[in-house]
C-alpha positions in Angstrom: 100.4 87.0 123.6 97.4 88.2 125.7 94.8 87.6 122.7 94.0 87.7 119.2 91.1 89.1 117.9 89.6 88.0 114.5 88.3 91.4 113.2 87.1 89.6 110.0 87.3 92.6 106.8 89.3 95.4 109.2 89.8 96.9 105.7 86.6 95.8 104.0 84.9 99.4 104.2 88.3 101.3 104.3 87.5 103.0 101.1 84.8 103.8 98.3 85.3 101.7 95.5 88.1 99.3 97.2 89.9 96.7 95.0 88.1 93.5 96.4 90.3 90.2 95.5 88.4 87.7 96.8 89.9 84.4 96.8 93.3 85.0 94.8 96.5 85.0 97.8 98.6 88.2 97.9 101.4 87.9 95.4 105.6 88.7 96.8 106.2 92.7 98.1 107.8 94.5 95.1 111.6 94.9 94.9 111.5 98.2 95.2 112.2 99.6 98.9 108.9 101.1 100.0 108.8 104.6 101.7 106.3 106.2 104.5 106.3 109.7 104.8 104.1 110.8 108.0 101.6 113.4 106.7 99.8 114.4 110.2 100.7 113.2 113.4 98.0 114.2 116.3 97.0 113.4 119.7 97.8 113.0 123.4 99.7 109.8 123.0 101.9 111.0 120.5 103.0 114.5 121.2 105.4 115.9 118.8 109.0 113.9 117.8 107.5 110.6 120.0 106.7 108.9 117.3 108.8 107.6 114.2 107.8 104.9 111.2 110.1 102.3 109.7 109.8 100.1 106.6 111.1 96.6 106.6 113.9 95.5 104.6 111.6 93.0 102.7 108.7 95.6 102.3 106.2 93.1 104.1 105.5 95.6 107.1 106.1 98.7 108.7 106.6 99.6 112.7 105.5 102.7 114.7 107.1 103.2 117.8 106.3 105.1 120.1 108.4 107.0 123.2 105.5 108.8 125.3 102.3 106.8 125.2 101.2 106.3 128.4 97.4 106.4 130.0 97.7 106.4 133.8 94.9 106.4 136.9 95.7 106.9 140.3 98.2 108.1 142.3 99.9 111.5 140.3 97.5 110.7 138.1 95.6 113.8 136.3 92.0 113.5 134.9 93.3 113.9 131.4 96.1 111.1 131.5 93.3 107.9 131.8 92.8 108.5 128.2 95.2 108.5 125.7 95.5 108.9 121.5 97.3 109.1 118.5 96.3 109.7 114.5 98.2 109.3 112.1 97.9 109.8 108.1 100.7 108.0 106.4 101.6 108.4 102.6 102.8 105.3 101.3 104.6 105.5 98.2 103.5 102.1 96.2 105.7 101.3 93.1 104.0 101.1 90.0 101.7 98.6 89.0 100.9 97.5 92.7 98.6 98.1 94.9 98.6 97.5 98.9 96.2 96.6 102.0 96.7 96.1 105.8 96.7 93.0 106.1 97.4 92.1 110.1 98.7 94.7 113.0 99.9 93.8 116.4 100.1 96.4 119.1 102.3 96.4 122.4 103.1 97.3 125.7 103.4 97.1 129.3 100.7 97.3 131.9 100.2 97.3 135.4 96.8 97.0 136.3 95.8 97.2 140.7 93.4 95.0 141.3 89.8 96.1 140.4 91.3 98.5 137.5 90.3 97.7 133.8 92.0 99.0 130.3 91.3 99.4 126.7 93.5 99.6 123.8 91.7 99.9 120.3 92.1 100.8 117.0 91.0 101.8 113.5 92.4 102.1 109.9 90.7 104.0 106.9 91.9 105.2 103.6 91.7 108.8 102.8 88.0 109.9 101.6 86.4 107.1 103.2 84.4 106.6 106.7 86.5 105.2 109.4 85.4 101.9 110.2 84.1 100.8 113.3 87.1 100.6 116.9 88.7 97.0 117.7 88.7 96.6 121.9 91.2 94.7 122.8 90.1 94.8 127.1 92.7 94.1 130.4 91.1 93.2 133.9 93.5 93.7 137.2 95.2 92.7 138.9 98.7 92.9 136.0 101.8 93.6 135.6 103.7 92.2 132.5 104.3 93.3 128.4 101.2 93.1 126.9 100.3 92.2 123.1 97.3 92.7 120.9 96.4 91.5 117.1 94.5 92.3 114.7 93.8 90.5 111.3 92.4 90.6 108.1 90.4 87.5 106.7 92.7 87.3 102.7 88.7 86.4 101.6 87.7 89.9 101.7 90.5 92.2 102.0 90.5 95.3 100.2 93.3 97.4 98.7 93.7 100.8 98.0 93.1 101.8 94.5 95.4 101.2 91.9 97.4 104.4 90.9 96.1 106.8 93.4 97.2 108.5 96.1 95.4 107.7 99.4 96.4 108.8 102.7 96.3 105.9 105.1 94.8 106.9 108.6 95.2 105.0 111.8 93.9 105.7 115.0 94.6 104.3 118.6 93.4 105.0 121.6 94.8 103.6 125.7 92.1 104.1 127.9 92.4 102.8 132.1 89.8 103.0 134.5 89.9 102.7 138.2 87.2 100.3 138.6 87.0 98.9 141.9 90.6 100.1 143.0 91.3 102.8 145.3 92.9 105.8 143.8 94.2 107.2 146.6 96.4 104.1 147.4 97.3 102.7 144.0 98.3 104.0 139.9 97.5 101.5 137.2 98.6 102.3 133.9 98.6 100.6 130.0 102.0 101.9 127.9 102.5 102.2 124.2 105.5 103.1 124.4 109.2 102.0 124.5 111.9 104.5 125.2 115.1 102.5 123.8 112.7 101.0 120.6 112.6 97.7 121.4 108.7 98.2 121.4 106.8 98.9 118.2 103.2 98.4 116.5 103.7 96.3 113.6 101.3 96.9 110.5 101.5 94.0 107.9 101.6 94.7 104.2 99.7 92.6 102.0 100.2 93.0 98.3 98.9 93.0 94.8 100.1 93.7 91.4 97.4 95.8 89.6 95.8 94.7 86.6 97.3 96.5 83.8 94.1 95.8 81.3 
């Protein structure tokens, strides 16, 4: 793992009026298998049927993976292709009486990095009707060239769920960004992947769950 960052409350502003639990531990996922349906899928990193979503068996995460993320400088390289995104708004179908949050993602990849050249990968998550909250950097220095890995947590202090009994699209936003730094672009390509082309690659998004309070 190339670093963890400590984003604090990723979820604390997801949404108006959150469910705030403050010190009481997320109880077991519900029996019930949970099912994603993608809403929107958008953006240069994710161009259309390069992305698909899985639920875990035990309901305590969910993967994206991805077949065409790649942000590339250099060599063959276009001006468009150093930046690279994807948004998604996912519908996740809660059983009744509980109520979810995102508790933890970790994002991966490969990168090769020429010596000089920097990267970005970073992230956001938002409910539906609520201001997206503010990009996690995760940053890569040249020289590189192995799998990367990335993760983001939530402090279980001050995470927030989505309201009981509504409906609220969950939006997630990433962004690959490489820059040539101090390497020469007419001699070397650096590039950051999100991608894996046989699956064996995927961003993990961690459930954490709560059973809603039925007074």
């Amino acid at each position: 793992m190339i670093s963890v960052l400590a984003i604090g409350s990723l979820v604390a502003s997801m949404l108006g009026g959150p469910i705030v639990i403050p010190m009481d531990p997320p109880t077991e996922p519900p029996d019930a298998q949970i099912v994603i349906d993608v809403i929107t899928i958008n953006g240069s990193g994710c161009p259309a049927g390069t992305a698909a979503v899985a639920v875990a068996p035990d309901n305590t995460a969910f993967t994206v993976t991805y077949s065409d993320y790649l942000a590339q400088v250099g060599v063959g390289a276009r001006p468009t292709d150093s930046r690279k995104n994807c948004q998604l708004a996912l519908q996740v179908h809660v059983p009744e009486g509980f109520t979810y949050a995102i508790l933890q993602a970790d994002y991966r990849g490969y990168g090769y990095l020429a010596s000089g050249a920097t990267a970005v990968s970073r992230a956001n998550y938002y409910f539906q009707g609520s201001s997206p909250t503010t990009y996690k950097n995760h940053s890569f220095s040249g020289p590189l060239d192995d799998s990367w890995q990335t993760t983001d947590t939530s402090e279980l202090t001050s995470v927030s769920y989505a309201p009981c009994g509504e409906m609220r699209f969950l939006n997630i936003n990433t962004e690959l960004r490489v820059n040539l730094g101090t390497s020469n672009p007419a001699t070397t390509t650096s590039f950051m992947t999100m991608d894996s082309t046989d699956g064996g690659i995927s961003t993990i998004y961690h459930f954490a769950w709560k059973e809603c309070d039925e007074s």
